[in-house]
PDB file of N, CA, C and O in Angstrom:
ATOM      1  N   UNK A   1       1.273  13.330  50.789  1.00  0.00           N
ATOM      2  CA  UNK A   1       0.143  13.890  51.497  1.00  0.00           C
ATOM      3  C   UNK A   1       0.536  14.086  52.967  1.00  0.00           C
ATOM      4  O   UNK A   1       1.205  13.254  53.580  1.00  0.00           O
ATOM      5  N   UNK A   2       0.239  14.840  53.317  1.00  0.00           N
ATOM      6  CA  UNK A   2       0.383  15.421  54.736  1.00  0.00           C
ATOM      7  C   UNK A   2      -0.446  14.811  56.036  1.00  0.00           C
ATOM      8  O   UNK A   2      -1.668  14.765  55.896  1.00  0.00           O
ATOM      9  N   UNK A   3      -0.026  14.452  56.985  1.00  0.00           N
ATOM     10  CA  UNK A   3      -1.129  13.501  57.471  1.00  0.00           C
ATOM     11  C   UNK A   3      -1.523  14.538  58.953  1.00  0.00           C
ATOM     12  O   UNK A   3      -0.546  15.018  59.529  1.00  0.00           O
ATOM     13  N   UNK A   4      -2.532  14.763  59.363  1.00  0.00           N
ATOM     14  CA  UNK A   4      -3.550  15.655  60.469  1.00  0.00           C
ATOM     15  C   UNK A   4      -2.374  15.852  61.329  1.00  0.00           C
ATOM     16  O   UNK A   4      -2.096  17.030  61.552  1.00  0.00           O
ATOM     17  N   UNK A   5      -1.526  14.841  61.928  1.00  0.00           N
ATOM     18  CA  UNK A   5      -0.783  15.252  63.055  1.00  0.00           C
ATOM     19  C   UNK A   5       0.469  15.480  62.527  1.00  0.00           C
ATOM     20  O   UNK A   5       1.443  15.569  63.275  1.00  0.00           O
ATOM     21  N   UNK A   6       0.580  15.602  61.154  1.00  0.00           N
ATOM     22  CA  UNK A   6       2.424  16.137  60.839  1.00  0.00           C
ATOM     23  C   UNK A   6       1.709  17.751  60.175  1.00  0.00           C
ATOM     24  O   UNK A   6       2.137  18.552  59.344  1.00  0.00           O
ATOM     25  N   UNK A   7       0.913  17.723  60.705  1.00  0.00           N
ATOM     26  CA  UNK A   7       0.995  19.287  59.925  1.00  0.00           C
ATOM     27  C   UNK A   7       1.567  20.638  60.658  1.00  0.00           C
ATOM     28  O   UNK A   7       1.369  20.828  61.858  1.00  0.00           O
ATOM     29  N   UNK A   8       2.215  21.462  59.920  1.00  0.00           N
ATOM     30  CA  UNK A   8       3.458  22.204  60.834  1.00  0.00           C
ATOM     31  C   UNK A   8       2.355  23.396  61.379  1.00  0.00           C
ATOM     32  O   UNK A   8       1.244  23.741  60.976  1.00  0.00           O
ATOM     33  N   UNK A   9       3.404  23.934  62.719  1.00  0.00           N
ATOM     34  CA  UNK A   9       2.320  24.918  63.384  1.00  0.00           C
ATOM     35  C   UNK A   9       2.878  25.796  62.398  1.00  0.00           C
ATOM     36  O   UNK A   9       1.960  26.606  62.515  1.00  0.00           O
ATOM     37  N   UNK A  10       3.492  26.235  61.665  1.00  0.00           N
ATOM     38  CA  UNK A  10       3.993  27.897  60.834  1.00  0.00           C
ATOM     39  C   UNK A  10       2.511  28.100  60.457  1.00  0.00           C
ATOM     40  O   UNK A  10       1.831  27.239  59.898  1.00  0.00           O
ATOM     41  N   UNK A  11       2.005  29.534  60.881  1.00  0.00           N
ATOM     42  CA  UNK A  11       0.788  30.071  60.371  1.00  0.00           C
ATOM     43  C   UNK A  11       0.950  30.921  59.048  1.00  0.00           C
ATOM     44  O   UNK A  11       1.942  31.648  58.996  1.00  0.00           O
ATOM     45  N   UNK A  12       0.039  30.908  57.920  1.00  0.00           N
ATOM     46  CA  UNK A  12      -0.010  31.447  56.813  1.00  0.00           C
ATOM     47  C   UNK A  12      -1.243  32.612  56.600  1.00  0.00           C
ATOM     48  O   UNK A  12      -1.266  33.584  55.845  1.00  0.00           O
ATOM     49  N   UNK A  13      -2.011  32.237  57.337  1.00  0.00           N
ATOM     50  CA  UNK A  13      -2.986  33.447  57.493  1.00  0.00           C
ATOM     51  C   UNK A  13      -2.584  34.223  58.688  1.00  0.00           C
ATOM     52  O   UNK A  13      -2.355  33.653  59.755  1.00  0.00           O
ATOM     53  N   UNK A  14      -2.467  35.819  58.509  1.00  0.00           N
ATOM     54  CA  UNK A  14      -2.164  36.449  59.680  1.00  0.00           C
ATOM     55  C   UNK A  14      -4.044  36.891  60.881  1.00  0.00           C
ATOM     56  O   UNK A  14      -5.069  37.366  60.392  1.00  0.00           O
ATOM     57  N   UNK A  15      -3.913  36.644  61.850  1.00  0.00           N
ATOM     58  CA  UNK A  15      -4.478  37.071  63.169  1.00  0.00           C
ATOM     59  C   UNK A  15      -5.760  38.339  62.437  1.00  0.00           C
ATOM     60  O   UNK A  15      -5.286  39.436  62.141  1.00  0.00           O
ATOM     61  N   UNK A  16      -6.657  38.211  62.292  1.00  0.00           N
ATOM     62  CA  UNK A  16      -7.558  39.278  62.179  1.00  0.00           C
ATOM     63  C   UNK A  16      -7.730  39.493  61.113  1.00  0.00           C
ATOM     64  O   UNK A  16      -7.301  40.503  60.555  1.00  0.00           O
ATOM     65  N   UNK A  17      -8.439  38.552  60.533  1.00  0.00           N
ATOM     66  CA  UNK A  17      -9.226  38.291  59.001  1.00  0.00           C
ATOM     67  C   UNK A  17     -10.724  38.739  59.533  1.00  0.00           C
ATOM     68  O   UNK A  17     -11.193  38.597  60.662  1.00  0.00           O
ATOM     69  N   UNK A  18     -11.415  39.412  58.186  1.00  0.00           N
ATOM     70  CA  UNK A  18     -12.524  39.861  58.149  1.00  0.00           C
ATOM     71  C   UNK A  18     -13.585  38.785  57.739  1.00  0.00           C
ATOM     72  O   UNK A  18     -14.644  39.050  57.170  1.00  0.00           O
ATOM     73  N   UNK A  19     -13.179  37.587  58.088  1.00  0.00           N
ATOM     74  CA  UNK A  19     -14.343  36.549  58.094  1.00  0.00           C
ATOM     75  C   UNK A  19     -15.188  36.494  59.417  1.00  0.00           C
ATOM     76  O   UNK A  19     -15.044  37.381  60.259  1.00  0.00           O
ATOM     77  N   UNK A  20     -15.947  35.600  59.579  1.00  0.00           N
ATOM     78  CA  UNK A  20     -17.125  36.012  60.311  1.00  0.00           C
ATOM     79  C   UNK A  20     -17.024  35.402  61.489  1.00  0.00           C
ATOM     80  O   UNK A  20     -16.485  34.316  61.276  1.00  0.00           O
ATOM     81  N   UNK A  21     -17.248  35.526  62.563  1.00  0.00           N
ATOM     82  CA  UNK A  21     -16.963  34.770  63.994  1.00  0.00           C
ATOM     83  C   UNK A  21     -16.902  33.198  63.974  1.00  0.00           C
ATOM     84  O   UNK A  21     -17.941  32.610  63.677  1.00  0.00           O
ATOM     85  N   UNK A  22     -16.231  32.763  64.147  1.00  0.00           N
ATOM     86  CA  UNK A  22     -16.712  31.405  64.197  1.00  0.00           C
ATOM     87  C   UNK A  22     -16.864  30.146  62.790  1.00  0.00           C
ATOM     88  O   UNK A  22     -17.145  28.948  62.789  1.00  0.00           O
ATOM     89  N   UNK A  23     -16.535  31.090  61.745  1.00  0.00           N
ATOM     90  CA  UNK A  23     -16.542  30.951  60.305  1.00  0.00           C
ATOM     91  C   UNK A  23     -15.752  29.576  60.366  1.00  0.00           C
ATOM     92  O   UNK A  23     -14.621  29.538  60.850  1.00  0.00           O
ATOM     93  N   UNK A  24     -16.481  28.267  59.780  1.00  0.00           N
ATOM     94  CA  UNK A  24     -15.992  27.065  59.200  1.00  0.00           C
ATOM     95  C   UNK A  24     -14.687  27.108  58.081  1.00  0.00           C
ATOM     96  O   UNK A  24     -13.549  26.640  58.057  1.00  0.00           O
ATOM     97  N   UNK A  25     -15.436  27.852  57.275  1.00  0.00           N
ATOM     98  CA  UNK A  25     -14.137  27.953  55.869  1.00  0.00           C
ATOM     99  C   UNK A  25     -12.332  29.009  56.547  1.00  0.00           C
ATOM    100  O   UNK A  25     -11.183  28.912  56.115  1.00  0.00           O
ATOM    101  N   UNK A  26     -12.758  29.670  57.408  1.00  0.00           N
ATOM    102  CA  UNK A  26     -11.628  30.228  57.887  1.00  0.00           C
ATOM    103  C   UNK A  26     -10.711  29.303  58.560  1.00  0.00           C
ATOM    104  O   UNK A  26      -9.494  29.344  58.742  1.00  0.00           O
ATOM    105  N   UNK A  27     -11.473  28.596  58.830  1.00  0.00           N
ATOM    106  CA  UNK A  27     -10.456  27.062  59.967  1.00  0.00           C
ATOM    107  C   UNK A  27     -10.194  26.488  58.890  1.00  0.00           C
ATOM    108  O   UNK A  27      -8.992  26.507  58.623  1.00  0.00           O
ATOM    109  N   UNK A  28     -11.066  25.802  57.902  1.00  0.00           N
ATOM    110  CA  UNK A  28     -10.175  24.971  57.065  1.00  0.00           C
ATOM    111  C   UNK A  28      -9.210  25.443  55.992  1.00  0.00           C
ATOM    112  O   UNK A  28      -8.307  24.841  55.411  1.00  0.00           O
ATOM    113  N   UNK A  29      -9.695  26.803  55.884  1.00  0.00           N
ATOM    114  CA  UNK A  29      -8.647  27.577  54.985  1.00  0.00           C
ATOM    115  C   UNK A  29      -7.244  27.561  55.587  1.00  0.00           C
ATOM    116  O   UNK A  29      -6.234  27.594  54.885  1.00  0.00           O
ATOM    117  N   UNK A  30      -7.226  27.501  57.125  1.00  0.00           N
ATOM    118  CA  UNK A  30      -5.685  27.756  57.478  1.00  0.00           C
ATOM    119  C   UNK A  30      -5.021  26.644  57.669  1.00  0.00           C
ATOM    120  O   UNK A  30      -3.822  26.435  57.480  1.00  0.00           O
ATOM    121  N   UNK A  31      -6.073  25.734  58.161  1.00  0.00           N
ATOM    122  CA  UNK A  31      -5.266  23.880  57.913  1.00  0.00           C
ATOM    123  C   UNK A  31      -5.137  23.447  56.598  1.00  0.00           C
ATOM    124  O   UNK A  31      -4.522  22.384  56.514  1.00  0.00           O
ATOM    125  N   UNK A  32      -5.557  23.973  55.424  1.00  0.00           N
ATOM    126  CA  UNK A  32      -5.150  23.767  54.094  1.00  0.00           C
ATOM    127  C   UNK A  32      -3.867  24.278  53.874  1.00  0.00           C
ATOM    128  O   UNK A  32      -2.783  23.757  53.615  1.00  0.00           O
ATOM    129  N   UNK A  33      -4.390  25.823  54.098  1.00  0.00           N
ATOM    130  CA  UNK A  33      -2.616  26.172  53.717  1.00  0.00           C
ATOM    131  C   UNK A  33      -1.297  25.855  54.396  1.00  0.00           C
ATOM    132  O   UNK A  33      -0.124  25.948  54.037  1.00  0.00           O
ATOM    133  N   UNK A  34      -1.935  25.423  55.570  1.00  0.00           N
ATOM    134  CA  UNK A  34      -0.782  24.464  56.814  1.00  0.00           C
ATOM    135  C   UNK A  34       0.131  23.275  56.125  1.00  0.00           C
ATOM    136  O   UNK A  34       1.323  23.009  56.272  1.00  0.00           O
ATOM    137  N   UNK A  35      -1.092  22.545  55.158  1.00  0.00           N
ATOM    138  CA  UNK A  35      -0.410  21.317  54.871  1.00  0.00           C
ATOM    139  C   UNK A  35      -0.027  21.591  53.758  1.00  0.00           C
ATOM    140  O   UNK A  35       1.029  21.029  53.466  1.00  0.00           O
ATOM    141  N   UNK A  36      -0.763  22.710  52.425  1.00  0.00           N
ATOM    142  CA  UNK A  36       0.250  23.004  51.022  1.00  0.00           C
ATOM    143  C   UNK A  36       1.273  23.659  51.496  1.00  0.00           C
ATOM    144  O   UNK A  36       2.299  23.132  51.065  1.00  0.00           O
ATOM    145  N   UNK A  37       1.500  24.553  52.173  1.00  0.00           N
ATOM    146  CA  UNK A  37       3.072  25.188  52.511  1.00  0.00           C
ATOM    147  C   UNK A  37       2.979  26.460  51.891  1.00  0.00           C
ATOM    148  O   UNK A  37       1.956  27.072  51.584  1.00  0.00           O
ATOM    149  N   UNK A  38       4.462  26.869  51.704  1.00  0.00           N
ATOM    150  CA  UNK A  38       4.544  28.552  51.796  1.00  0.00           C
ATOM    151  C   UNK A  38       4.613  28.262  50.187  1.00  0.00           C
ATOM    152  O   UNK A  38       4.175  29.282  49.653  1.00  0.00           O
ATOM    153  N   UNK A  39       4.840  27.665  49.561  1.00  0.00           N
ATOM    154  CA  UNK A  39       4.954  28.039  47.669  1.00  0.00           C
ATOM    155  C   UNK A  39       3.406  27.874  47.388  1.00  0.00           C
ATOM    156  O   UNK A  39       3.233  27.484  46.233  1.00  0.00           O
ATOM    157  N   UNK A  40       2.292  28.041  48.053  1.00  0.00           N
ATOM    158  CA  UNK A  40       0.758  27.795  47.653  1.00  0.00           C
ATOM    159  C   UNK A  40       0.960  29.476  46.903  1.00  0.00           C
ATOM    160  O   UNK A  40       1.511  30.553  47.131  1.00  0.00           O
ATOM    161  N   UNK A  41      -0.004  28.718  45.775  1.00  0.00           N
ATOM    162  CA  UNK A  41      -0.535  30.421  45.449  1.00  0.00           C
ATOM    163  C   UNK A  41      -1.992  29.588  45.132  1.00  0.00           C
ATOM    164  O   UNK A  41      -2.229  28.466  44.685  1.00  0.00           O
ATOM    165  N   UNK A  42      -2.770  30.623  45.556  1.00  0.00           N
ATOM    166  CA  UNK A  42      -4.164  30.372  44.901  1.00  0.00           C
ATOM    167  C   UNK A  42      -4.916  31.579  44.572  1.00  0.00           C
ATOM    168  O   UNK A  42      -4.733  32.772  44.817  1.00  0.00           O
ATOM    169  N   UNK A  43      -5.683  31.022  44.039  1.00  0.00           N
ATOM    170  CA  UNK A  43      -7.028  31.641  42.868  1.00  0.00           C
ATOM    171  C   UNK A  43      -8.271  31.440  43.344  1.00  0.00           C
ATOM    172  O   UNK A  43      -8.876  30.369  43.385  1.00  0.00           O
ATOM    173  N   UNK A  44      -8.725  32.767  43.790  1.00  0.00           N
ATOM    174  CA  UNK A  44      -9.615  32.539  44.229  1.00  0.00           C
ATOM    175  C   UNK A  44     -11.306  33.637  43.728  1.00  0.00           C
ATOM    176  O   UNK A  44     -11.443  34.853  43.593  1.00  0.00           O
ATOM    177  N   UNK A  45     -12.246  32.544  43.594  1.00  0.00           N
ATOM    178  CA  UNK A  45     -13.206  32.845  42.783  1.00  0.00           C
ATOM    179  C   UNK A  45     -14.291  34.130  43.253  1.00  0.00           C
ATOM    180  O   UNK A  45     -14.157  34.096  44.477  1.00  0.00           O
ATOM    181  N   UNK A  46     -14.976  34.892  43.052  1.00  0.00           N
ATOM    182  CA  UNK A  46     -16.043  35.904  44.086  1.00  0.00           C
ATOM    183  C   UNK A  46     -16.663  34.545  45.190  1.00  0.00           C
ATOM    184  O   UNK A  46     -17.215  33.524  44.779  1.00  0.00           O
ATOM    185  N   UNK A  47     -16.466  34.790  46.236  1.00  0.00           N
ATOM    186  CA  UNK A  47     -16.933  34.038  47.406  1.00  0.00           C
ATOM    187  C   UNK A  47     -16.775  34.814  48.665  1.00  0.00           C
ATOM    188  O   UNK A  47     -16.189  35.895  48.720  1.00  0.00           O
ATOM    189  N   UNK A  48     -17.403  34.123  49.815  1.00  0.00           N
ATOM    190  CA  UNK A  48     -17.028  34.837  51.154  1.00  0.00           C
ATOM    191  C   UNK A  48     -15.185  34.969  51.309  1.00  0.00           C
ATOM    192  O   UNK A  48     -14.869  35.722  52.230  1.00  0.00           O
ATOM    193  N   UNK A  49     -14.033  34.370  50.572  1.00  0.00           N
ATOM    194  CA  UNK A  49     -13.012  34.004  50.548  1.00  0.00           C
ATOM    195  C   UNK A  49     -12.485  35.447  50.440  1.00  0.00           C
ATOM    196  O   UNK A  49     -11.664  36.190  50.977  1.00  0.00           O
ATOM    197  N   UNK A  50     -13.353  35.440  49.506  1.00  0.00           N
ATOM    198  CA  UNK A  50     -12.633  36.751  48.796  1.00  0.00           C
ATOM    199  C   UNK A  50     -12.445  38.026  49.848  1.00  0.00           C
ATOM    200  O   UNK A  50     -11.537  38.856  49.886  1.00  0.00           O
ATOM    201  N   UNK A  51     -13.692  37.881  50.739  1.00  0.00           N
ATOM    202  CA  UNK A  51     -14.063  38.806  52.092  1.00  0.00           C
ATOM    203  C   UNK A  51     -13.076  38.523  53.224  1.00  0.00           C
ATOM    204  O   UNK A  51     -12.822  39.404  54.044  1.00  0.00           O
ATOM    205  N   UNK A  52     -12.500  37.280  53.288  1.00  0.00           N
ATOM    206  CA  UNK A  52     -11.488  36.627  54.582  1.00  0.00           C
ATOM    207  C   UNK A  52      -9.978  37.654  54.284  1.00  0.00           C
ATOM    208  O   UNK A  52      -9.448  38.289  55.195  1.00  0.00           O
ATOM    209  N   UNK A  53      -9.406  37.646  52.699  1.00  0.00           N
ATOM    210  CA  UNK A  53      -7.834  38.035  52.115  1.00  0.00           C
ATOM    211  C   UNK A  53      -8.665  39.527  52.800  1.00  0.00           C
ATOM    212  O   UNK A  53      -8.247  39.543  53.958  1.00  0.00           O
ATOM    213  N   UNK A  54      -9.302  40.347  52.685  1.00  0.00           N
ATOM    214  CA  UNK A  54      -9.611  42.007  53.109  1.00  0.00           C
ATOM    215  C   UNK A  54      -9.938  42.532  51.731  1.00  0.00           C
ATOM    216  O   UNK A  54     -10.536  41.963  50.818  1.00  0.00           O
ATOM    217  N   UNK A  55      -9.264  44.096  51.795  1.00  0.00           N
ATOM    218  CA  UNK A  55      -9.610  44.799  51.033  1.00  0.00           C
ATOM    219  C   UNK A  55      -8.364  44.939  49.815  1.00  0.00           C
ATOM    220  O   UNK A  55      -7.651  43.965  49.572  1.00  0.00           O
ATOM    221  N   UNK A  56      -8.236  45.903  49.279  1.00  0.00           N
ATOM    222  CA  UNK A  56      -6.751  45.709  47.844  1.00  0.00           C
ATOM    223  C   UNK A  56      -5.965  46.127  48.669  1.00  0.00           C
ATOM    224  O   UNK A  56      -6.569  46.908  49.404  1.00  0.00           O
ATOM    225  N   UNK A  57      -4.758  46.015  48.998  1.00  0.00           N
ATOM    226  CA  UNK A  57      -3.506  46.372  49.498  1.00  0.00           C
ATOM    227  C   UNK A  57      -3.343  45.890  51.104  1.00  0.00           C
ATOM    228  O   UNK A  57      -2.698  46.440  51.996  1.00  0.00           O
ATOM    229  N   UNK A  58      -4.099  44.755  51.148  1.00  0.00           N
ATOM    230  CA  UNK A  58      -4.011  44.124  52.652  1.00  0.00           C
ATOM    231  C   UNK A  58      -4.756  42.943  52.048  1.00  0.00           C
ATOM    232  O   UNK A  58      -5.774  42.800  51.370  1.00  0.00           O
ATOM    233  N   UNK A  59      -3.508  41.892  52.755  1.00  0.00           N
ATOM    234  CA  UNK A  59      -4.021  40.491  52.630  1.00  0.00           C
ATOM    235  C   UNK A  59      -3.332  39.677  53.618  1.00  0.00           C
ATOM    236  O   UNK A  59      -2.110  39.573  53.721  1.00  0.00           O
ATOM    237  N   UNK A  60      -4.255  39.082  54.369  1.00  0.00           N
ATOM    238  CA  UNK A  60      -4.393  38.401  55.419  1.00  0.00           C
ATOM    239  C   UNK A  60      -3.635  36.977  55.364  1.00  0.00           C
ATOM    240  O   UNK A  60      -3.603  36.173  56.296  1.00  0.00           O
ATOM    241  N   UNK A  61      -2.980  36.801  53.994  1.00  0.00           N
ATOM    242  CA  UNK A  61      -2.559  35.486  53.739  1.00  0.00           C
ATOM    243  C   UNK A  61      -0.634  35.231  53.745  1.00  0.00           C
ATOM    244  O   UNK A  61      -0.029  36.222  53.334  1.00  0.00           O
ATOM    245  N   UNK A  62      -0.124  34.543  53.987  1.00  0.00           N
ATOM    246  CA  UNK A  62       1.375  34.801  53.566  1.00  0.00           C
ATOM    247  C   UNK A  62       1.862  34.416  52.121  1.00  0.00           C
ATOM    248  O   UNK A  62       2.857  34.787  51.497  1.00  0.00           O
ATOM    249  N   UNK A  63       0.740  33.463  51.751  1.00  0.00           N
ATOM    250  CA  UNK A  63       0.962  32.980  49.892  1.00  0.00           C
ATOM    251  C   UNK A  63       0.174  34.140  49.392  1.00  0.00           C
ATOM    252  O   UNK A  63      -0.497  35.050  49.880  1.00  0.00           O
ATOM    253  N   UNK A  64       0.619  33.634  47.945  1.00  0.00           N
ATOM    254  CA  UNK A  64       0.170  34.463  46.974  1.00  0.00           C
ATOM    255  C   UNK A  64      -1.180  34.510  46.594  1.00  0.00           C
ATOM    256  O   UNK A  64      -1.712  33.400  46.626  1.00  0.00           O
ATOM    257  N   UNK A  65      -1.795  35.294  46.297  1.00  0.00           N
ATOM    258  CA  UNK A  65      -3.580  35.062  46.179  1.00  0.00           C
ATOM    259  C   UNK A  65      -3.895  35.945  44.616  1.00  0.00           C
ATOM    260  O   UNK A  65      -3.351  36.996  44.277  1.00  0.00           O
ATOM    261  N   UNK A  66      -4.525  35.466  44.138  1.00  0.00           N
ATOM    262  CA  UNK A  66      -4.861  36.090  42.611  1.00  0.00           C
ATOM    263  C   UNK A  66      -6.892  36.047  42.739  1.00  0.00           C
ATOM    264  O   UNK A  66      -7.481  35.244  42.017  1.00  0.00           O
ATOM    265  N   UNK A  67      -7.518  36.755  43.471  1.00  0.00           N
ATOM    266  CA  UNK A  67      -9.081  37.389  42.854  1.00  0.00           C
ATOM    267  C   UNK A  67      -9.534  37.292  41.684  1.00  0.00           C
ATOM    268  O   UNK A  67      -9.281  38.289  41.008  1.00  0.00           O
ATOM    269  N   UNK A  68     -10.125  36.466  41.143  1.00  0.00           N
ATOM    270  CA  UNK A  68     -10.533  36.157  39.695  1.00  0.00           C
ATOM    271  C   UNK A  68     -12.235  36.409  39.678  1.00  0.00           C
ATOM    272  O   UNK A  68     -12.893  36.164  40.689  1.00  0.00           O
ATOM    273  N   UNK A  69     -12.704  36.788  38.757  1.00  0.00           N
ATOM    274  CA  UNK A  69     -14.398  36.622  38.299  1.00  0.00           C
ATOM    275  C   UNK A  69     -15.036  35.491  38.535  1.00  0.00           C
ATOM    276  O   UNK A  69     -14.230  34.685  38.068  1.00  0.00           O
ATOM    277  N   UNK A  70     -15.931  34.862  38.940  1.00  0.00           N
ATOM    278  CA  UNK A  70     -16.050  33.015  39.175  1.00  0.00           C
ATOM    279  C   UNK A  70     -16.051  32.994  38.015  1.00  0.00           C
ATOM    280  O   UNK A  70     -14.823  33.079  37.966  1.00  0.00           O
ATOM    281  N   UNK A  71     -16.446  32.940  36.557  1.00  0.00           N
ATOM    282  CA  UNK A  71     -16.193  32.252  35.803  1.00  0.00           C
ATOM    283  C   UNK A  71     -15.120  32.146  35.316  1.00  0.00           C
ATOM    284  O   UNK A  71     -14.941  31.451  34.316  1.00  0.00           O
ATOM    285  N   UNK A  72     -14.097  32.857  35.951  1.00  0.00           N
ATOM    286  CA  UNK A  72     -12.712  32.420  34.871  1.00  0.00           C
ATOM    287  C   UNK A  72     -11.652  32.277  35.799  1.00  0.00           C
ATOM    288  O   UNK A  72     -10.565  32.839  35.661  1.00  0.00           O
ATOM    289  N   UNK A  73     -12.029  31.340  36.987  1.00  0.00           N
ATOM    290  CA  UNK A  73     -11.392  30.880  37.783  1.00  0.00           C
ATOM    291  C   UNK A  73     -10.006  29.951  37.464  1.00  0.00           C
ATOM    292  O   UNK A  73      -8.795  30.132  37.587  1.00  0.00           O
ATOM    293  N   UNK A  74     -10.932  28.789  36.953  1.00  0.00           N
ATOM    294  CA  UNK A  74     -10.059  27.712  35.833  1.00  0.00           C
ATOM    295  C   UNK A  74      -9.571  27.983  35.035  1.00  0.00           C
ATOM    296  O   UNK A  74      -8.837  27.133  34.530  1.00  0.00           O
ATOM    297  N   UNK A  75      -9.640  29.085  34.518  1.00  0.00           N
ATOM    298  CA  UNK A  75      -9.060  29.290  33.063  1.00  0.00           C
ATOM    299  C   UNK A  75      -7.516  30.105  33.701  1.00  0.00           C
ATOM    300  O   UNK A  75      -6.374  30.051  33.246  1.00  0.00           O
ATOM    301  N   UNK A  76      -8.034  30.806  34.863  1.00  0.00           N
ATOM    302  CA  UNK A  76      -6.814  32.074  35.709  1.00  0.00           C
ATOM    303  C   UNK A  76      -5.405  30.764  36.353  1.00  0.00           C
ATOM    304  O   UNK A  76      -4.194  30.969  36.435  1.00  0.00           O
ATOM    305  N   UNK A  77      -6.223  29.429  36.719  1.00  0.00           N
ATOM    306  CA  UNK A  77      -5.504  28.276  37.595  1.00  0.00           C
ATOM    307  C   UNK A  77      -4.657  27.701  36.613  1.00  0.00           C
ATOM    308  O   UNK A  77      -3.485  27.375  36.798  1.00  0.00           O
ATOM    309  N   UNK A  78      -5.451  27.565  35.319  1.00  0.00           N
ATOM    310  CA  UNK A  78      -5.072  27.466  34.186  1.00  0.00           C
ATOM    311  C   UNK A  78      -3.151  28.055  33.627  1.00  0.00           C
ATOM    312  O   UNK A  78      -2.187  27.337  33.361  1.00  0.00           O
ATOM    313  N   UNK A  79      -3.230  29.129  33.634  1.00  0.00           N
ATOM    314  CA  UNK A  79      -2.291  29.927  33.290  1.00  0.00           C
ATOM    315  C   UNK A  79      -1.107  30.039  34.138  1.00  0.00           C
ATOM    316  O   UNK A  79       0.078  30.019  33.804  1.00  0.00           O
ATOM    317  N   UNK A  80      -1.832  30.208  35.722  1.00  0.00           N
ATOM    318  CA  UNK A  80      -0.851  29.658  36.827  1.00  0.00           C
ATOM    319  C   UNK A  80       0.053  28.699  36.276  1.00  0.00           C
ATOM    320  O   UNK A  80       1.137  29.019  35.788  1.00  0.00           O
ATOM    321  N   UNK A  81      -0.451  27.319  36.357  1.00  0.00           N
ATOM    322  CA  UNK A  81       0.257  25.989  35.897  1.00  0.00           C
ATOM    323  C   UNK A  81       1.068  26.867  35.072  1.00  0.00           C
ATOM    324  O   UNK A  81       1.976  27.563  35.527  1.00  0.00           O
ATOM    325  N   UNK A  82       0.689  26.819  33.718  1.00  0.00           N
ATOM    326  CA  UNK A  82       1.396  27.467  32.540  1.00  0.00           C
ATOM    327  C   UNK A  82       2.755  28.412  32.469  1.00  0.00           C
ATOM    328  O   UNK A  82       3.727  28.519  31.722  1.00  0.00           O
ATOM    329  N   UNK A  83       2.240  29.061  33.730  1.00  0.00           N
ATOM    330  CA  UNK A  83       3.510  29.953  33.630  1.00  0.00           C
ATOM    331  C   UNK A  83       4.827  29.031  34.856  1.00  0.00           C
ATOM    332  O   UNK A  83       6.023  29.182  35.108  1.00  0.00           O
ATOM    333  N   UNK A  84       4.029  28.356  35.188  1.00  0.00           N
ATOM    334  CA  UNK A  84       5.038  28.116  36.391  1.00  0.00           C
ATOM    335  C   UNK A  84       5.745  27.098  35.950  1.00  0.00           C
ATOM    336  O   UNK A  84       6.839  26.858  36.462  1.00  0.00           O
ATOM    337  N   UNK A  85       5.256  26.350  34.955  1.00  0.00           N
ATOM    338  CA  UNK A  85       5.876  25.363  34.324  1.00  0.00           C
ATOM    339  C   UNK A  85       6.804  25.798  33.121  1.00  0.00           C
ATOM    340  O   UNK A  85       7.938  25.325  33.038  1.00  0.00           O
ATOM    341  N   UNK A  86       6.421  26.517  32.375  1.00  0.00           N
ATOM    342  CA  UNK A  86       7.853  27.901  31.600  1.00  0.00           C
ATOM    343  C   UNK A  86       8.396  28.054  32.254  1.00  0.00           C
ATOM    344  O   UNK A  86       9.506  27.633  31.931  1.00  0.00           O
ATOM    345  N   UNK A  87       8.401  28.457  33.165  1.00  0.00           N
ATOM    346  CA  UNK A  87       9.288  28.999  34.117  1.00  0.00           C
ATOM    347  C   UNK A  87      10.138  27.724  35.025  1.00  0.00           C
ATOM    348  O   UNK A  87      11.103  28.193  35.628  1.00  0.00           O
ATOM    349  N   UNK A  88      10.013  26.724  35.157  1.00  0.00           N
ATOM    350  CA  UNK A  88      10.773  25.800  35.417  1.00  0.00           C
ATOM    351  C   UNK A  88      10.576  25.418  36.878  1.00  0.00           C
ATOM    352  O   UNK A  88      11.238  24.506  37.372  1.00  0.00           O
TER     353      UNK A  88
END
């Protein structure tokens, strides 16, 4: 686990996300991905989140991001594992 003051400055979200001034989840979104690192991929469900990555062919993130339906979030995180673990 990563502890508050070892977390590295490398930024993973780039400068000028379409989240909202002042937006809570945008701060902790970038100290999350601060402390998972650059192999994060996530899955992410219909939310304001989905509004922060932009529009299709621009994404605000340096990991990988997969847009899922909310209900088949788990099942999409699901398969992640799955393949990544085939895959070695």
């Amino acid at each position: 686990m990563v502890k508050l003051m070892e977390i590295p400055e490398e930024e993973y979200i780039f400068p000028g996300t379409r989240a909202c001034a002042g937006c809570s989840m945008a701060l902790i979104y970038r100290i999350a991905l601060k402390a998972l690192g650059p192999k994060t991929i996530i899955t992410v469900p219909a939310s304001c989140l989905t509004v922060l990555h932009g529009m299709q062919g621009f994404c605000t993130t340096k990991v990988s991001v997969l847009h899922t339906p909310f209900a088949t979030t788990g099942a999409s995180a699901s398969g992640i594992v799955a393949s990544l673990e085939d895959k070695g």
